[in-house]
Structures are given as C-alpha cells and as structure tokens.
C-alpha positions in Angstrom: -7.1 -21.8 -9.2 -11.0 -22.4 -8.3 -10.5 -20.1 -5.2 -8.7 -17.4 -7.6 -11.8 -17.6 -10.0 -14.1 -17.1 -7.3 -12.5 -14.1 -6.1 -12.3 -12.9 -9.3 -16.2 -12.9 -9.3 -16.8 -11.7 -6.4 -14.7 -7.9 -7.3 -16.5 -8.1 -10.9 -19.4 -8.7 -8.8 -18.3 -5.7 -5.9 -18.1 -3.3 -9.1 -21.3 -3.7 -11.0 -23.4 -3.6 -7.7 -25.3 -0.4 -6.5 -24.7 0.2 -2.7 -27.2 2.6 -1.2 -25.2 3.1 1.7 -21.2 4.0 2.3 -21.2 1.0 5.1 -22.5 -1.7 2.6 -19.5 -0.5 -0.1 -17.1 -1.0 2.6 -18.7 -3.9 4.2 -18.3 -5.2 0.5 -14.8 -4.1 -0.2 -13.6 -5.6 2.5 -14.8 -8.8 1.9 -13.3 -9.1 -0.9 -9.8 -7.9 -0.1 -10.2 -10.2 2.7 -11.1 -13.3 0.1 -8.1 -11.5 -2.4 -5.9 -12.2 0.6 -6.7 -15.9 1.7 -6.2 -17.0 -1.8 -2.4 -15.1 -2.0 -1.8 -16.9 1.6 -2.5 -20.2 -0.1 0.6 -20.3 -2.4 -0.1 -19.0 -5.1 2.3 -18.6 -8.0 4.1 -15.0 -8.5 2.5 -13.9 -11.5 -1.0 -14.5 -9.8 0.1 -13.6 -6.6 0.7 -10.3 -8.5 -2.5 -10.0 -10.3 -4.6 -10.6 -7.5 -2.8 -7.2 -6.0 -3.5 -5.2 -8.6 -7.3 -6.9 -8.4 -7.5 -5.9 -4.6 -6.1 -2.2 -5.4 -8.3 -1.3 -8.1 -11.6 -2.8 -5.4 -10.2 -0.7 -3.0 -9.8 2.4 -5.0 -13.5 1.3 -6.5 -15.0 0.9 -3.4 -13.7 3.6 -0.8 -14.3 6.4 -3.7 -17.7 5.3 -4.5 -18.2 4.8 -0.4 -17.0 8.4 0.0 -20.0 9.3 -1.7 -23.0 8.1 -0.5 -24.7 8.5 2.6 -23.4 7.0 5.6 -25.5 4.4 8.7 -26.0 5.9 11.6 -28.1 4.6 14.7 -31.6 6.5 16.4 -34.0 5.4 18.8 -37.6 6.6 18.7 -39.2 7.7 22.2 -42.1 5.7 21.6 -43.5 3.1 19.1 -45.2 4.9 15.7 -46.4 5.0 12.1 -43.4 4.1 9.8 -44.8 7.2 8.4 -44.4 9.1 11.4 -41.0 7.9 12.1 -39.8 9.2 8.6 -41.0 12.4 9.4 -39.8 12.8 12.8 -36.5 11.1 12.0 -35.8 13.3 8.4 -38.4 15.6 8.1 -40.2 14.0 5.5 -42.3 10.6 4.9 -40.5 9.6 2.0 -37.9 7.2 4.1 -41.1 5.6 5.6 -40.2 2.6 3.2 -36.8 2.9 3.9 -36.8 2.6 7.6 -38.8 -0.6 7.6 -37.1 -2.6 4.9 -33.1 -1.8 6.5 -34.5 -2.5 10.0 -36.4 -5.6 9.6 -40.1 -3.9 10.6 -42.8 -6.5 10.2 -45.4 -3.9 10.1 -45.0 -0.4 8.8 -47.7 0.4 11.6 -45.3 -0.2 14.2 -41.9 0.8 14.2 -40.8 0.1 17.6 -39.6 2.8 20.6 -37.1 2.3 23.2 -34.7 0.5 20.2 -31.7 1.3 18.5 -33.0 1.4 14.9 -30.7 1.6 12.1 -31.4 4.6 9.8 -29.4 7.1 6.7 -27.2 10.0 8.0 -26.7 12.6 5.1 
C-alpha cells in the first residue's frame, strides 16, 4: 500500500513538472511506469492492480505527447576550448544558450567550455 502511494506521487509529481527537454519527459515517464510496474509485480489486489494501469496509461499518454513537443538532446564537440558565449554562438547561432550549455553540461567556468569533448547540447 506504502509502495502504491509512492507511485502515486511520483505520476502527480511526472505531471505538474516542466521538462525542458523531450529526453528528460521520457527519462521521467519511464521511471515511473517502471515503479507502476514493480508495485503490480508485488501482488497487488485486482482492483489496484487495475488502477495502477489506468495510472501508467494516462503518464504515458501525458508524457510521450508533451515529449513530442519539445526540443530533443543531441550530442556536439567543439574543435577547441572557448567562451561559453562563443560556443552558443558557434553551436546555435546566437549567445543566448551560453547559460544553457554550461548548466546541462556541468561547466565550472563559463570561460572555458572544453574542446575535444562530447558536450551535451538542444537539437530543434
């Protein structure tokens, strides 16, 4: 019953939250079907069996629509170390995901966003 409650939570949770990307709604969503599913594994009665499938359709409807609409992750690698600044504007065309690219990837200083990395960035 604790575990049910909890679940509960976490896909009242999964719905109020703002996800700036599609990968952290689906990362979300399937968390929580995943959670949804331990608890029916773990003998549940029918009638909450039965609830907690209509719980895990309506996340996944929730989640994969509003995930359909945002921008999606996508991976780049600078040539050289720069400027978050110059980054954002060599990356998107723009500074204005200066901020952005240093908070998602971790950057310690927005002086020096490292080259010859992966760096995780926002693809349309």
């Amino acid at each position: 019953l604790i575990a049910a409650g909890a679940v509960i939570e976490a896909a009242i949770e999964s719905a109020d939250a703002d996800y700036g990307t599609a990968d952290d709604a689906l990362a979300s969503r399937d968390a929580v079907l995943e959670a949804i599913d331990e608890v029916q594994r773990a003998n549940c009665s029918d009638a909450v069996f039965t609830a907690l499938s209509e719980l895990a359709a309506a996340v996944n409807e929730d989640l994969t629509t509003r995930g359909a609409e945002l921008p999606k992750l996508g991976s780049a690698t600078l040539f050289m170390s720069m400027p978050a600044l110059a980054a954002s504007y060599r990356l998107y065309g723009d500074v204005g995901q200066a901020d952005a690219i240093v908070a998602r990837n971790r950057i310690r200083h927005p002086g020096r966003v490292p080259g010859g990395v992966p760096l995780e960035v926002i693809r349309g």
